[in-house]
N, C-alpha and C positions, 0 to 999 in steps of 0.2 A: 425473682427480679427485685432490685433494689428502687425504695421509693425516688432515689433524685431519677435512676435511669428512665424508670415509669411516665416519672415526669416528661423530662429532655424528649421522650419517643413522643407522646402524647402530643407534644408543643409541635415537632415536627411530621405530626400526622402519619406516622409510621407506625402507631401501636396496633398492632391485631387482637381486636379484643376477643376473639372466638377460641384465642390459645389459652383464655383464662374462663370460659362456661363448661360447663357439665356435658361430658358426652353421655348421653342420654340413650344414647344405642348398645351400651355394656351390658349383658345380662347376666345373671348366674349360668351356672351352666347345670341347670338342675332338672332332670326329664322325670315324670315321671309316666310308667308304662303301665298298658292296659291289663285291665286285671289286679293292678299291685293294689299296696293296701288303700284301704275302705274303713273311713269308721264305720261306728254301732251306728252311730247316728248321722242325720243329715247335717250339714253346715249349718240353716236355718234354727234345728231345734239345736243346737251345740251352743248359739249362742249366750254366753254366761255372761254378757256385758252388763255394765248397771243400769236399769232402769228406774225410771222415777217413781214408776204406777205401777203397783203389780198387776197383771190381767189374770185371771187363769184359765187355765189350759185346758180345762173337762168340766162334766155341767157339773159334778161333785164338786171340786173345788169353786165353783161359782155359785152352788149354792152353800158353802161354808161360807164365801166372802159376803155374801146377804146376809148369812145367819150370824154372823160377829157385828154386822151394824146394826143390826134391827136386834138384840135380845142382850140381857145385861150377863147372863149366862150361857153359855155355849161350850159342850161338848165334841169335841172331834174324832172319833173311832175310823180307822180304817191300816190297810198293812205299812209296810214302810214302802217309802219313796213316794207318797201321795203327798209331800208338801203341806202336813199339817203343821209341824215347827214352823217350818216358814212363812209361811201363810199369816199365823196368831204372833210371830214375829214382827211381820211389816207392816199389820195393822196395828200392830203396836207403836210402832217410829211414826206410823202415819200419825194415830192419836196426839203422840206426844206433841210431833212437831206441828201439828196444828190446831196444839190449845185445848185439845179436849179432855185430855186428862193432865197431872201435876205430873206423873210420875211414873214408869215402870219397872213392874214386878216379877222375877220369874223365880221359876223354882222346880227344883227336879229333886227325885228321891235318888241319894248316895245309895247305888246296886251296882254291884259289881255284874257282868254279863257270863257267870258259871265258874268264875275263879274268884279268889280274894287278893287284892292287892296288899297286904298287909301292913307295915307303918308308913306314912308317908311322913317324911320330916318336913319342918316350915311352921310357918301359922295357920290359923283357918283355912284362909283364902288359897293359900298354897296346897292345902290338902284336898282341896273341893275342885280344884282347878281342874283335874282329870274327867269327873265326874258331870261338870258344866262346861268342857269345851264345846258340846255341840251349839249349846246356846251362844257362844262366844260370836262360834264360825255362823252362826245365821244374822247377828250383829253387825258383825264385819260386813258381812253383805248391805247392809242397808245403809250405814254410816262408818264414817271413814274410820281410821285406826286412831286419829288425833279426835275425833271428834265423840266418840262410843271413850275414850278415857276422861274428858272433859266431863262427859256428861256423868260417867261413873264417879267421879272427883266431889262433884256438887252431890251424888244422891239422888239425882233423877230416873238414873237406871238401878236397880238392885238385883243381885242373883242372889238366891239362899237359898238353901237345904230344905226337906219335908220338916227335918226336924225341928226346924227353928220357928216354923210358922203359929205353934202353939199360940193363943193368947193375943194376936192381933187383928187387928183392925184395919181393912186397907181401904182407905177415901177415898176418892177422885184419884184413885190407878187404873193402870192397863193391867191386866193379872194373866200370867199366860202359866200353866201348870202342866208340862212335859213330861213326856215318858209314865203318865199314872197308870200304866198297867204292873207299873211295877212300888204302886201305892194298896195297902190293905182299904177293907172296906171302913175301917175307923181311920187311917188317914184320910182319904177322901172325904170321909163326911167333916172330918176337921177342919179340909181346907176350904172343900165349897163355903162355909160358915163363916169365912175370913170375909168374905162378901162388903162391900161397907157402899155407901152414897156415892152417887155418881161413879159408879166402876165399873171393869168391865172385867170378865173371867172364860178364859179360855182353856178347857183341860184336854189335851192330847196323849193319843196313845195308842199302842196295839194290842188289844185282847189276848191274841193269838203269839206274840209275842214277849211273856213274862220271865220276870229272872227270877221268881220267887218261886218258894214251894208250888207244887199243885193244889188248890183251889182255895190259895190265898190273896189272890189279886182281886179287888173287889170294883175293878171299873165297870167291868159288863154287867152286874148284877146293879152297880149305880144310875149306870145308863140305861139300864131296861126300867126304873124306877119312877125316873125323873124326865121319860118322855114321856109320859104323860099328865105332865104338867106344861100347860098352857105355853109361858112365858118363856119357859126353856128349851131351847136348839138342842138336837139331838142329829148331828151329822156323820151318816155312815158310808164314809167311803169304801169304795170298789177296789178290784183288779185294773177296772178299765180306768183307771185314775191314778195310776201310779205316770208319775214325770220322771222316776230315776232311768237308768239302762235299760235296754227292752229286757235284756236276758231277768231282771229281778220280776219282773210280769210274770214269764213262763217259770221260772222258779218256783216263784210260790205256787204255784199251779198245779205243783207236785210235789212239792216237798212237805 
């Protein structure tokens, strides 16, 4: 309908304004029937939305989230899908964004998982990129996509290699050290030793999950070391702690 008509009706109190609301009573025509699909999981646990606070979800990961506040080192051992990335991930954004540390660090050893990917062209960055998407994808979870490049921009977030860690010194960081079962027992010790003032270090991994030879992964033999040291967290996550799909629970259960 044209604005003057609109008008001219209006002035003569003729307009029905019920010809221009929403019929509200339309629905899709969408059934669905008893029995039909089901997820794995309930609605409740499904929900992936963002949260501000991580809470967690099993007394293991509630006692990792104690043992990253209370201790300047911390180990996290247990199978996959227990939420150790992400875990040392969000207490890492938590830190940053509230002032406790300068700056975060993370670092994964370049292993391929049973094949070699062979040349990748690009720069650095572009060749590690396969090798450090996880870390990306639990980033993105915490901070937005403009706001994780921002901070990458300035230097506050760093991703790098085992290999490059040689020789530094990390201050007043978040240090999160991923995937170290697929670190030797001289990289490990190399990296714990990055250690610096006011920081904090988090090393994640699965024992029982290595991409390297047979009895070259040196984390378990770390971790049986260095919990018996005072100061240092030694967190060994379960079965009963796994947040991924149910079916990754009973899987490992047998496989």
């Amino acid at each position: 309908m044209a604005k003057r008509t609109t008008k001219r009706r209006h002035a003569q109190g003729v307009l029905n304004v019920q010809e221009f609301q929403r019929d509200d009573r339309r629905q899709r025509n969408l059934q669905v029937l008893d029995g039909g699909y089901k997820p794995a999981n309930d609605a409740a646990a499904r929900d992936t939305s963002f949260v501000k606070t991580v809470r967690a979800k099993s007394k293991g990961q509630t006692a990792l989230m104690e043992a990253i506040d209370t201790h300047a080192l911390c180990l996290a051992l247990g199978p996959a899908g227990t939420g150790k990335t992400y875990l040392a991930i969000a207490k890492a954004v938590e830190a940053l964004e509230g002032g406790k540390v300068g700056r975060i660090v993370l670092s994964r050893p370049a292993v391929e998982a049973g094949e070699t990917l062979g040349f990748l062209p690009g720069a650095m960055e572009d060749k590690l990129a396969p090798y450090l998407r996880p870390l990306y994808d639990a980033l993105q979870e915490r901070l937005s996509p403009k706001r994780l490049k921002a901070l990458m921009a300035e230097g506050l977030i760093e991703i790098a290699p085992v290999g490059f860690m040689r020789g530094r010194t990390l201050n007043n960081a978040f240090v999160v050290i991923d995937e170290a079962q697929n670190c030797t027992y001289g990289q490990i010790k190399m990296l714990l030793t990055r250690l610096g003032w006011n920081s904090t270090m988090v090393v994640t991994g699965d024992p029982a999950q290595t991409d390297l030879l047979p009895d070259l992964s040196g984390l378990a033999s770390v971790a049986d070391k260095l919990e018996n040291i005072g100061n240092i967290a030694v967190c060994r996550l379960t079965d009963s702690d796994i947040v991924r799909h149910p079916l990754v629970a009973a899987m490992l259960g047998v496989l």
